[in-house]
N, C-alpha and C positions, 0 to 999 in steps of 0.2 A: 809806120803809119801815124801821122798827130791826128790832134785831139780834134781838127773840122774838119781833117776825111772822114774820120769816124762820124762826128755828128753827121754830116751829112749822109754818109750809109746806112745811117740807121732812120735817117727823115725817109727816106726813099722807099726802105724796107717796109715802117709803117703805112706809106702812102698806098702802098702792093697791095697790102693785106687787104683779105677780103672782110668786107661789113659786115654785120647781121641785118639780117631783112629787115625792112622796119615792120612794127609789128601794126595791125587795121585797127583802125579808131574803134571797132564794134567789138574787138577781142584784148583788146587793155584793162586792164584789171582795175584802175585808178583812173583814168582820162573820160572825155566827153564822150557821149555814144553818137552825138550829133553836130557836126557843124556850128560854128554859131551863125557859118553864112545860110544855111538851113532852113535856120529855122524867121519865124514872124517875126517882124519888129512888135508886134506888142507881148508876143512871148517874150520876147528878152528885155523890152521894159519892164517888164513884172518881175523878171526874174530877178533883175539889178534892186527892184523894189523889197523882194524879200529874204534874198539872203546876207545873212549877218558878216559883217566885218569880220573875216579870219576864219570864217565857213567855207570849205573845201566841199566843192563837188567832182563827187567821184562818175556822176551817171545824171548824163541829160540827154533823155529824148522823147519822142512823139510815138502818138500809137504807131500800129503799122495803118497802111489808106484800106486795106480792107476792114479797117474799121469802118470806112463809109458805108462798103455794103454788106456788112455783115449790120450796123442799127439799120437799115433800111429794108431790112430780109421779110421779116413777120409784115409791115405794111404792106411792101409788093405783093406779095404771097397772097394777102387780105384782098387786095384792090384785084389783083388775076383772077383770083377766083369767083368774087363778085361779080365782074364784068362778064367771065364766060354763063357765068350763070342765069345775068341778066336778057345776056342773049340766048340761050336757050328755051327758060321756062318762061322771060317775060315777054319774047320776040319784040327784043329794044332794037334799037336803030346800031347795026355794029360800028359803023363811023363814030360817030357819036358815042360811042361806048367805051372807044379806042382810044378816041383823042380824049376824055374826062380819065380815062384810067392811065394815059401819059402823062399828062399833067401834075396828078396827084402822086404817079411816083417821080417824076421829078422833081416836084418841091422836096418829098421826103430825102431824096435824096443829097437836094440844094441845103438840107437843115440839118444832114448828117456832116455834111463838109465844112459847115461854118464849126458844128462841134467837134471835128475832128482839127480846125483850123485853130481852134482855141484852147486846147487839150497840151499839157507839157505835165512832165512826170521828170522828181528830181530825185537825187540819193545823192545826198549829202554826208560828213561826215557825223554829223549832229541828228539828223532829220531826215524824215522821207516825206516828200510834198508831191500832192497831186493840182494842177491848178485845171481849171475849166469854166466856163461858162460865155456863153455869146454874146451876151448883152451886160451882163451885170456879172465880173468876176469871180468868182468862188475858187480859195485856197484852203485846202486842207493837205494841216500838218501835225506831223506826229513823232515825237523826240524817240531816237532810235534806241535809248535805254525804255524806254513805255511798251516796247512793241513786245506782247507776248507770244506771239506767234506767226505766221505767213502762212499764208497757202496758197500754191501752185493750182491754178483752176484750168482747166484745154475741155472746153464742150467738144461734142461732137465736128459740127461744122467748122470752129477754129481750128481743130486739128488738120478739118484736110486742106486748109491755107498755110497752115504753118504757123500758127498767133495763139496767144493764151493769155489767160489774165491770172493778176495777183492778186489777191486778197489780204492786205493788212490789219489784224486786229493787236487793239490794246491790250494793254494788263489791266485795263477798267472795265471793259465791255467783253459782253461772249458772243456779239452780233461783230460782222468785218465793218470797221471803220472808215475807211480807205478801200481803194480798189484802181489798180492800173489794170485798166484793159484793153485785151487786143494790142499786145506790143508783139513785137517780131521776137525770135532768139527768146523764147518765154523761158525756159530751162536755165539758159546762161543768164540774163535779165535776175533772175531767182537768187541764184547762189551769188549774186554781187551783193544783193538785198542779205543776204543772210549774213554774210560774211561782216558787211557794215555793223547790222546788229550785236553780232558778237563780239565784233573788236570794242565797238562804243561800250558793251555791257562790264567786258573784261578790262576797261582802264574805269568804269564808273566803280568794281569793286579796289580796284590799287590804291584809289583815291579817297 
């Protein structure tokens, strides 16, 4: 047998072989959590805007949408219970009681989706950055050797969605500095956060 049967039985051979699965964007240890087709174009303006030349991210994504109705819970809840009550003990007009208490939880709910719209959470190899705010920006960051600690936070209510938030505190402060919340996969979300920290803390002592 020469040397291009052989290659070629052995091209063929490889071509057989079976692949490894690919593995899901959300379960990569190193890769985006998100799309970048995903996400807002002013989320990704911003994000082009604050990450450093040579800054590797490891984790980009967005709360989960039950963020929406989970900020919007206590108002509803507020407005329901007003309204029955108004119609009870004030004999209010219930039309009219119905459509002002529509109203008022849909705006709440139209001002949780612009903040859920504007809301992006990064982990970087440097850094963990929260951005937010609907009219006027707000970026907060905090260098991944600073971080004294994390905490896993699942209230009642996000537990039975399935969402939990983070809590990041400095090695300056004993109040949480930061806070990702309401992300999906809180657990997994966690131990990437953790993991960052440790590796950043364990090359800042080599150095």
């Amino acid at each position: 047998m020469d040397d291009e049967t052989s290659l070629n039985i052995a091209d063929r051979q490889t071509s057989l072989a079976p692949r490894p699965p690919a593995m899901p964007v959300h379960e990569a240890t190193d890769g985006v959590a998100v799309p970048a087709g995903h996400l807002p174009a002013l989320s990704l303006l911003l994000t082009g805007h604050i990450i450093r030349d040579g800054e590797v991210i490891l984790l980009l994504l967005k709360p989960s949408l039950w963020y929406v109705v989970l900020a919007s819970l206590r108002v509803s809840a507020a407005v329901v219970i007003a309204t029955i009550a108004a119609i009870i003990y004030l004999d209010a007009n219930v039309r009219i009681c119905t459509e002002v208490a529509t109203f008022v939880i849909a705006g709440r709910l139209t001002w949780a989706l612009l903040g859920w719209m504007s809301r992006l959470y990064i982990l970087t190899d440097l850094r963990i950055l929260r951005l937010r705010g609907v009219f006027r920006p707000d970026v907060y960051t905090c260098p991944l050797r600073r971080i004294a600690r994390t905490r896993l936070h699942v209230a009642l209510r996000e537990r039975l969605v399935g969402v939990g938030s983070i809590e990041i505190i400095s090695a300056d402060e004993e109040i949480p500095d930061g806070m990702w919340q309401v992300v999906a996969k809180p657990r997994w979300v966690h131990e990437q956060i953790l993991a960052a920290v440790n590796r950043a803390k364990q090359i800042g002592r080599m150095d």
